[in-house]
C-alpha positions as CSV (number, residue, x, y, z in Angstrom):
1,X,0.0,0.0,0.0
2,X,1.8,3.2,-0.8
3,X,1.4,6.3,1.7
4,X,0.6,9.5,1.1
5,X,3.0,12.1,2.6
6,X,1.7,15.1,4.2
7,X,2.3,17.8,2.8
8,X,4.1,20.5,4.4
9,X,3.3,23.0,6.7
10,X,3.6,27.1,5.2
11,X,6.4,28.5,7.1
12,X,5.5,31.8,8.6
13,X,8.1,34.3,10.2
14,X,7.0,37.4,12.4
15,X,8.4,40.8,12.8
16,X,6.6,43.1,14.8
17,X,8.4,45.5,17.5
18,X,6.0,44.5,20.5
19,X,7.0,41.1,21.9
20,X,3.5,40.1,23.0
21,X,2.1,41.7,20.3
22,X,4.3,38.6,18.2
23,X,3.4,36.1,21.0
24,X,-0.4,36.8,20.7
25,X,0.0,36.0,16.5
26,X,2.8,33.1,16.7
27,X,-0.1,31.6,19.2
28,X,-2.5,32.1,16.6
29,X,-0.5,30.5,14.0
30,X,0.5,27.3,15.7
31,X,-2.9,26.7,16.4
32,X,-3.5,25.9,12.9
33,X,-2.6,22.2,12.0
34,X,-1.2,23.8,8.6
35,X,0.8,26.9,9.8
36,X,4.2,27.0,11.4
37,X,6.1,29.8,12.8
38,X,9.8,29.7,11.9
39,X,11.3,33.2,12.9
40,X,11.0,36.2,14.8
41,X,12.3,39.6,14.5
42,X,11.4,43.1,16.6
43,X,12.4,45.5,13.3
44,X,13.8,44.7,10.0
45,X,17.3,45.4,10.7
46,X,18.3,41.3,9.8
47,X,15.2,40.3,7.4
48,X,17.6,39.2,4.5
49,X,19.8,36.7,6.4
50,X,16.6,35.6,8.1
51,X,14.9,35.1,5.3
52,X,17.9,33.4,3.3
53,X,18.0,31.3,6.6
54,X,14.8,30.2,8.1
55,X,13.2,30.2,4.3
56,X,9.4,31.4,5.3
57,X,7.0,31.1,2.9
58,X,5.0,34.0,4.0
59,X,6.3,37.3,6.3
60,X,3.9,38.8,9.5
61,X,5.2,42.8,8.6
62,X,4.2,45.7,11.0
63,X,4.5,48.9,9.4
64,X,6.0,51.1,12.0
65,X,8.8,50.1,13.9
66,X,12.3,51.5,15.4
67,X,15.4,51.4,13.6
68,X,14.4,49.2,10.6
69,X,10.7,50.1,9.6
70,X,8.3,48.0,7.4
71,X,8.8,50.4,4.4
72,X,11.9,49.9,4.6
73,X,12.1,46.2,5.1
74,X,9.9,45.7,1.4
75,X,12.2,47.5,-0.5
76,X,15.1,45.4,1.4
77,X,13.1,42.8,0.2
78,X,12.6,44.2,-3.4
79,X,15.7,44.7,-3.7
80,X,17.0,41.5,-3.5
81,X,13.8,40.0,-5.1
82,X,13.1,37.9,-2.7
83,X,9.9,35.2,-3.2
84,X,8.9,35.2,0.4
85,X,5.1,36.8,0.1
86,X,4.5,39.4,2.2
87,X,1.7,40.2,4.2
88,X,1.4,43.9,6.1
89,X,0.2,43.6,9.6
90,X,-0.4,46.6,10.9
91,X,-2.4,49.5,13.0
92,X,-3.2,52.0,9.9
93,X,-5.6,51.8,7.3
94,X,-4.8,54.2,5.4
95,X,-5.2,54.1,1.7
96,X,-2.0,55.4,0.7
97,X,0.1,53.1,3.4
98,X,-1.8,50.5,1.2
99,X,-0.7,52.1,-2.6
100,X,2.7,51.9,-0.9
101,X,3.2,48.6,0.4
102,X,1.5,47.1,-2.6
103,X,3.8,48.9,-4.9
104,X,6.7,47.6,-2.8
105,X,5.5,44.3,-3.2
106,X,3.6,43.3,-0.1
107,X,1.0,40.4,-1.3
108,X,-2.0,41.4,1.4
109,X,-2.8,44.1,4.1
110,X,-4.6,43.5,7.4
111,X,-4.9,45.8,9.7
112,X,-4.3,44.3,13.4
113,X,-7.9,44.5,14.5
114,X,-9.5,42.9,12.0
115,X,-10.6,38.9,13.7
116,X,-8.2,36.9,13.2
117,X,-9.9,34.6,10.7
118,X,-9.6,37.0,8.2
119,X,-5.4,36.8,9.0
120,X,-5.5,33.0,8.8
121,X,-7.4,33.1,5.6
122,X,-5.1,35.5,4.5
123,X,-2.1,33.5,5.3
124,X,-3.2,30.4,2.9
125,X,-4.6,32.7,0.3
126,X,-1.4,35.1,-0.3
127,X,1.0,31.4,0.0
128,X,-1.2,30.3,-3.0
129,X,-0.6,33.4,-4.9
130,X,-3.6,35.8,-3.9
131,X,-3.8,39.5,-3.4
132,X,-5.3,39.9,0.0
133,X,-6.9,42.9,1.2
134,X,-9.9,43.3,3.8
135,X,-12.5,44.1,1.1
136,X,-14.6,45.0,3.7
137,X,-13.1,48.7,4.8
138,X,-12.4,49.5,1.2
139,X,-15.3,48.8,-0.2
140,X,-15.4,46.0,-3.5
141,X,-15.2,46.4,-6.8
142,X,-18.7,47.0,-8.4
143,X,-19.6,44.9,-11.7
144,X,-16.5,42.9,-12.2
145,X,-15.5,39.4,-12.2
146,X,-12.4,38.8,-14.7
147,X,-9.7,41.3,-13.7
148,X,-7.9,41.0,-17.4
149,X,-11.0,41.5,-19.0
150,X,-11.9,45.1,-17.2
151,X,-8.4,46.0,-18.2
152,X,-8.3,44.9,-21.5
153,X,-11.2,47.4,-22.4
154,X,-8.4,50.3,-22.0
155,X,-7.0,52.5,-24.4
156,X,-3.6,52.8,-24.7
157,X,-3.3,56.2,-23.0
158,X,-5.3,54.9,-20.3
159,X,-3.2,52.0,-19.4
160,X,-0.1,54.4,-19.5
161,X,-2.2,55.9,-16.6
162,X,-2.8,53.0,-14.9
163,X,1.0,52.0,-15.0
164,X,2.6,55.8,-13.9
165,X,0.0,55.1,-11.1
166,X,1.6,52.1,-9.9
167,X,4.3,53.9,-9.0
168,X,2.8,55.9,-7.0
169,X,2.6,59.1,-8.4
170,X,0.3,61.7,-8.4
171,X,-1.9,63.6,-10.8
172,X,0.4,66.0,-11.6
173,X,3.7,63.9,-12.3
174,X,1.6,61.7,-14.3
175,X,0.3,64.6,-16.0
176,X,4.2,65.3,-16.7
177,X,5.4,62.1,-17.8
178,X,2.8,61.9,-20.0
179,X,3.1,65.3,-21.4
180,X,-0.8,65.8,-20.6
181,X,-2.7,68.2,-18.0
182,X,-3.3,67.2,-14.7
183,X,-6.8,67.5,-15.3
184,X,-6.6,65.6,-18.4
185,X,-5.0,63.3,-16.0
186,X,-8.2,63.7,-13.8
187,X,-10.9,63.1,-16.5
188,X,-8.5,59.8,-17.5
189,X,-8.6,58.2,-13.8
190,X,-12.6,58.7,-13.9
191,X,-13.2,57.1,-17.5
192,X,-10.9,54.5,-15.7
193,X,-12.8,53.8,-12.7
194,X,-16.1,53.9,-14.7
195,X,-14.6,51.3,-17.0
196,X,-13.1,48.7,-14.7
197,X,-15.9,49.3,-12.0
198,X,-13.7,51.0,-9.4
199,X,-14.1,53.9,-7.5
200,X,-11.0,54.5,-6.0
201,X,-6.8,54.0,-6.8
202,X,-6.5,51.8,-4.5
203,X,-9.1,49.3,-5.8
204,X,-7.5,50.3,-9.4
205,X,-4.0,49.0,-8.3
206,X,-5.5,46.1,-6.7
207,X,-6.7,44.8,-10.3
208,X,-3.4,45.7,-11.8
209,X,-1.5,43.6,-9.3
210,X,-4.3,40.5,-9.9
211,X,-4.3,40.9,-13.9
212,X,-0.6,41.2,-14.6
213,X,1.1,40.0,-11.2
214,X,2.2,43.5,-10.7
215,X,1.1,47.4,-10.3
216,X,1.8,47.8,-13.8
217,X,0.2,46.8,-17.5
């Protein structure tokens, strides 16, 4: 008879600056029969020889820390292009902190007092290749189901947009690099959002980074 072997368990790593702030999620993790915790840091001062080391699958970031901030740490990350996936845990839910990160690179955001469902859901969903955002506080797309599709129905200035948006700029340096107004720029981002069935940037980048597996087209 020929056994199955398990398979393995997604390697999580945690770096938060408040000890039993990492206790309180590393105790949530083990819990799970799936989910192991295989490093700890308080900043992310040592993230790249932790991560060359311990190998997590997915990375527990906080935003704002001493010395070695989140920010920071994704574009340490970036930089070395890294595969561990990346999921921002953090106090803020700011809009913008989100544009950020997920322009950096993070695969999800959850903000810490979300239940803690949502963070193990997240966990599997973002090690299987997922965008994860709490839907819920940003409000969700209206009228779309195929990501590539929406986009698709672009023009090509429009896409150009799209793309100088995933790197974070705003109306005006778009309206620069693309030699256009910046309320040309304006009147693009709302035929933009009517099109896809957005209402925000942040929802806009979100189906960038699921069509193309990055902020840009």
């Amino acid at each position: 008879m020929k056994m199955l072997r398990p398979k393995r368990k997604i390697r999580i790593a945690i770096v938060d600056d408040h000890e039993t702030f990492r206790h309180a999620v590393r105790a949530l993790v083990v819990s799970e029969p799936d989910l192991e915790t295989v490093a700890e840091l308080s900043n992310g001062h040592s993230i790249i020889k932790m991560l060359r080391k311990c190998r997590p699958d997915v990375l527990l970031l906080d935003l704002i820390m001493p010395g070695v901030d989140g920010i920071a740490t994704l574009k340490r990350i970036r930089d070395v292009r890294h595969r561990v996936k990346t999921i921002v845990l953090t106090g803020s839910d700011d809009d913008a902190m989100q544009l950020l990160a997920l322009r950096l690179g993070a695969h999800g955001y959850v903000v810490k007092d979300q239940d803690p469902v949502f963070l193990i859901e997240g966990i599997r969903k973002v090690f299987a290749g997922q965008i994860w955002l709490d839907e819920s506080r940003q409000g969700s797309p209206r009228g779309v189901t195929n990501e590539k599709s929406a986009l698709a129905v672009l023009s090509k200035r429009e896409k150009e947009v799209v793309a100088a948006l995933s790197f974070g700029l705003t109306n005006r340096q778009i309206g620069r690099r693309l030699g256009v107004s910046e309320d040309t720029v304006k009147s693009h981002l709302g035929n933009i959002f009517g099109k896809v069935g957005v209402s925000n940037r942040l929802q806009l980048l979100r189906h960038s980074i699921r069509s193309n597996g990055s902020g840009e087209l």
